[in-house]
C-alpha positions as CSV (number, residue, x, y, z in Angstrom):
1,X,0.3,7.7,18.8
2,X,3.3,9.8,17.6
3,X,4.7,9.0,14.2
4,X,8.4,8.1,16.0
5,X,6.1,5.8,18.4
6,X,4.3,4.5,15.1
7,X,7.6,3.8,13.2
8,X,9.0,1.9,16.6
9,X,5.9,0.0,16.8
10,X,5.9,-1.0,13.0
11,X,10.0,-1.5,12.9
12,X,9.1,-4.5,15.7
13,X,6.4,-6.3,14.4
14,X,8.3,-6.1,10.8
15,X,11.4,-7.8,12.3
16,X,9.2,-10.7,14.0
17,X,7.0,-11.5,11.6
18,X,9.3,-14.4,10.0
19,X,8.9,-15.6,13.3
20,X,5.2,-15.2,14.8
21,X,1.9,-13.8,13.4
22,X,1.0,-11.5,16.8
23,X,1.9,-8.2,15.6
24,X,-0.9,-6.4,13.6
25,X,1.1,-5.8,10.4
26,X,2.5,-9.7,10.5
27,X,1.7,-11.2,7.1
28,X,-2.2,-13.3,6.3
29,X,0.1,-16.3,4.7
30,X,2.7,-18.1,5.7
31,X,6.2,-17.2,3.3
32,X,9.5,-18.1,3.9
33,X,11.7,-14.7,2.4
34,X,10.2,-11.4,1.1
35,X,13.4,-9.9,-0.2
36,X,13.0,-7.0,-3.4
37,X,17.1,-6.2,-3.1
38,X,18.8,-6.6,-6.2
39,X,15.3,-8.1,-7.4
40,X,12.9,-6.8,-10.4
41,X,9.8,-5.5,-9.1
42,X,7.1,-4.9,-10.9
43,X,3.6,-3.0,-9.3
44,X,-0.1,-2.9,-10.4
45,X,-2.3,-1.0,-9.3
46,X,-4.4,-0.1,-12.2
47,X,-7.4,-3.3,-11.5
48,X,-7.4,-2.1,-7.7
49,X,-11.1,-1.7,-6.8
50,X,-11.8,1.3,-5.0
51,X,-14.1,2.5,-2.7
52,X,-14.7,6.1,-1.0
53,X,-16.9,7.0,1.8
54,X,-17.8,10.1,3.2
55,X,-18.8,10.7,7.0
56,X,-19.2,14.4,7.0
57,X,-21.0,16.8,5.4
58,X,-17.7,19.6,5.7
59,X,-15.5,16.9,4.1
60,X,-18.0,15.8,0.9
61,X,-17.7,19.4,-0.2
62,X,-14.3,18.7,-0.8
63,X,-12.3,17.0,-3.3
64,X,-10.7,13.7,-2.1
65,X,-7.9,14.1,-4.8
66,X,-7.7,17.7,-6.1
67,X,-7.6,18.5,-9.4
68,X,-9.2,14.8,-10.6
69,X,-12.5,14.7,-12.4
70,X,-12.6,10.9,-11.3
71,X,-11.4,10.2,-7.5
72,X,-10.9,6.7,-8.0
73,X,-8.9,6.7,-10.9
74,X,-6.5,9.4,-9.2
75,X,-6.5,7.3,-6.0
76,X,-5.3,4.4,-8.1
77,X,-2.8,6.2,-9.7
78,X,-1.7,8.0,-6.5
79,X,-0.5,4.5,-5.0
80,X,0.6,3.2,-8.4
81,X,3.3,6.1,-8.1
82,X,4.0,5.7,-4.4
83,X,4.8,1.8,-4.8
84,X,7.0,2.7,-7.6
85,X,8.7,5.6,-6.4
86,X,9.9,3.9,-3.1
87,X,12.2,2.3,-4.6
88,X,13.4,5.2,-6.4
89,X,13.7,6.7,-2.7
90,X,15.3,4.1,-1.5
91,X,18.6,3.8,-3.2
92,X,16.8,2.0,-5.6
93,X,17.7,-1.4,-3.4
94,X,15.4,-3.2,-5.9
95,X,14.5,-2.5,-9.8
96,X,10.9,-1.1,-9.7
97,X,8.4,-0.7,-12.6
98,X,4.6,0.6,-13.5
99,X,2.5,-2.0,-15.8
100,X,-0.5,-2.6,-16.4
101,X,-2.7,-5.7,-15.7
102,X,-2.2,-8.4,-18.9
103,X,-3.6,-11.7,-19.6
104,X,-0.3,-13.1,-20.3
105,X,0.7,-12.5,-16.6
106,X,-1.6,-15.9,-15.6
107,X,-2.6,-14.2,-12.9
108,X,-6.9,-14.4,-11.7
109,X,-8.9,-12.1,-9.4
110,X,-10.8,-13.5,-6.9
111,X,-12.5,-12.9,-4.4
112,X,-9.9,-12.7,-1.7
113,X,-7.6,-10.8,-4.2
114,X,-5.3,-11.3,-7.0
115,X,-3.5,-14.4,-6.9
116,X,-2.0,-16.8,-9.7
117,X,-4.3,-18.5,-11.9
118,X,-2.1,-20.3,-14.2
119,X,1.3,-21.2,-13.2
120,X,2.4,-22.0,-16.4
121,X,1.1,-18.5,-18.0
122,X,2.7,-17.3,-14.9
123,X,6.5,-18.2,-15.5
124,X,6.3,-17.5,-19.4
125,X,5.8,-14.2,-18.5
126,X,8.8,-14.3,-16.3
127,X,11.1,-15.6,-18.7
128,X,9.8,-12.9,-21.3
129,X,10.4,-9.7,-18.6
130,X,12.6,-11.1,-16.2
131,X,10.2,-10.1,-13.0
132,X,10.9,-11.7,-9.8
133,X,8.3,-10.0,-7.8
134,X,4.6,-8.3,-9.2
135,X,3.0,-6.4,-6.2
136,X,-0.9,-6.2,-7.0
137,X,-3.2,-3.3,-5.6
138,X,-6.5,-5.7,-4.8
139,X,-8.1,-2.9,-3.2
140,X,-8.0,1.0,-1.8
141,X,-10.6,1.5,0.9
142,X,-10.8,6.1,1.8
143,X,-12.9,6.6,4.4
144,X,-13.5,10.7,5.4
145,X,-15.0,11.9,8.3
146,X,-15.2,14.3,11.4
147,X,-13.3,13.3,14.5
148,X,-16.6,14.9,16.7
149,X,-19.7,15.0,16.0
150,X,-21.3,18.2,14.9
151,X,-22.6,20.8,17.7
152,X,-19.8,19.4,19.7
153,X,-17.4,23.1,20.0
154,X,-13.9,23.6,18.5
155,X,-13.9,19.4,18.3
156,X,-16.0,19.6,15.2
157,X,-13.4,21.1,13.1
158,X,-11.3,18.3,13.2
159,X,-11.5,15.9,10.9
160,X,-9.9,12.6,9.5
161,X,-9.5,10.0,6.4
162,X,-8.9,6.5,6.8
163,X,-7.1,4.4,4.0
164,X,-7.1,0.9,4.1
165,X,-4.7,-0.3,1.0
166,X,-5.3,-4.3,0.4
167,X,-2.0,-5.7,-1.4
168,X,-1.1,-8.9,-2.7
169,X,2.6,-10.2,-3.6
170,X,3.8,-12.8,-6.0
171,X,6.9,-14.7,-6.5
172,X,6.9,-14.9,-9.8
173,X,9.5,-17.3,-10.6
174,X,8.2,-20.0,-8.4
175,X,4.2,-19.0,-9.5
176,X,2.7,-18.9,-6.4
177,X,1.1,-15.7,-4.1
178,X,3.3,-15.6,-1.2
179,X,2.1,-12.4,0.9
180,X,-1.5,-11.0,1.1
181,X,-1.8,-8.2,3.7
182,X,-3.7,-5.0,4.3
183,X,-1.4,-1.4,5.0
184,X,-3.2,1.4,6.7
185,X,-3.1,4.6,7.7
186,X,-4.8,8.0,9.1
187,X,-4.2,11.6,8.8
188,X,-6.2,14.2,11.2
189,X,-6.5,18.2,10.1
190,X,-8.8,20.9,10.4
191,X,-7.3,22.7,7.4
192,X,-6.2,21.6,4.3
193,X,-8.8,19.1,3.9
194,X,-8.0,18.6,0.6
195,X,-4.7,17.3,1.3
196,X,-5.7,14.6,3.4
197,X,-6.3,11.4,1.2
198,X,-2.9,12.1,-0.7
199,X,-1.1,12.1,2.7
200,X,-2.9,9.0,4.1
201,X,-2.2,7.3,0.3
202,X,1.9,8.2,0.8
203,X,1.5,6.9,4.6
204,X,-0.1,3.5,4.0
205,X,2.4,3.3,1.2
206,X,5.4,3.4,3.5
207,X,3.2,1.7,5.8
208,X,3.6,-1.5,3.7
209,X,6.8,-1.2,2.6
210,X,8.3,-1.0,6.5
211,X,6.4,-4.0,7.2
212,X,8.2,-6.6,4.8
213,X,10.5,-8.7,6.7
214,X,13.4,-7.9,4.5
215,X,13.1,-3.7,4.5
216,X,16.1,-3.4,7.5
217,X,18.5,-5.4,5.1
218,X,17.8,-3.1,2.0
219,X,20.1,-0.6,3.8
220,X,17.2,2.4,3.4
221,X,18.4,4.7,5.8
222,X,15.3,6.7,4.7
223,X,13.3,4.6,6.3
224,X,13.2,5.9,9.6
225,X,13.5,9.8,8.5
226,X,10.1,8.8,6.6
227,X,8.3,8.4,9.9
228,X,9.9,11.3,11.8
């Protein structure tokens, strides 16, 4: 599928999924409005459990994230900065900013994902840093791999990563987890390897971000030129 057909396919099921759970990127709860405009939104990504897996043979020989002496750390980081910079890249429609997991944010982890363990904790927080929104990382799944299997010609030189980014939101003025939903992506090359997770990291990234109901009234006209 061609990126332009990917960012159709994904601009549809984001505008109907107020409305119906049959598209693919339609959110696992039921909400009522996911809107970060003019909103403080903070992201986490910091407690995200991670988990790499290689297929191949060609592709274990290479870094998943060059230059890092620890792969998961630099993964978590590399989506940390993608949530965050959105924003930045987006006319900065909503206020964005980097923590770090706290106790006093009342929220628990589980085994479906972050969510809000106390309420009460939940809304003190709130009133201390004025956050509307907190956007946890539960989970960053990389998968690497070769599209063919070896001994099968010029095929075997292509290969692939999978990413699989599980994300939680929470309204946190009203204390309760209001989206849970997974953003993916997939990046193909048979150079470069080394590039690959990085790329699929910024794709599942915008990934998630075009499939909030609310992204066409931020007034990103970036949006579409990000999937060109």
């Amino acid at each position: 599928m061609s990126m332009r057909r990917l960012s159709s396919t994904l601009f549809v099921c984001a505008s109907l999924a107020v409305l119906t759970t049959g598209c693919s990127r339609s959110p696992a709860e039921s909400f009522s409005t996911i809107g970060f405009r003019g909103m403080r939104v903070i992201f986490i990504s910091d407690s995200a459990d991670v988990q790499l897996k290689d297929q191949s043979e060609r592709v274990r020989r290479v870094a998943a994230m060059p230059h890092s002496a620890s792969p998961e750390l630099a993964i978590r980081q590399a989506v940390g900065n993608g949530l965050y910079s959105w924003g930045l890249n987006c006319g900065s429609e909503y206020i964005p900013k980097r923590v770090t997991w706290d106790p006093r944010m009342g929220l628990s982890h589980a085994t479906d994902g972050w969510n809000v363990g106390d309420p009460a904790v939940l809304r003190g927080y709130t009133r201390t840093t004025n956050t509307d929104y907190i956007v946890v990382l539960n989970r960053v799944n990389v998968r690497r791999g070769d599209v063919a299997k070896a001994g099968d010609g010029n095929n075997s030189k292509l290969s692939f990563t999978d990413v699989a980014l599980d994300l939680s939101i929470i309204d946190a003025k009203s204390g309760k987890r209001v989206w849970r939903s997974p953003a993916q992506s997939r990046t193909e090359a048979s150079d470069s390897l080394d590039q690959m997770v990085p790329q699929a990291l910024d794709l599942a990234v915008d990934n998630f971000f075009v499939s909030l109901p609310e992204v066409r009234r931020w007034g990103c006209r970036s949006v579409g030129d990000r999937f060109q």
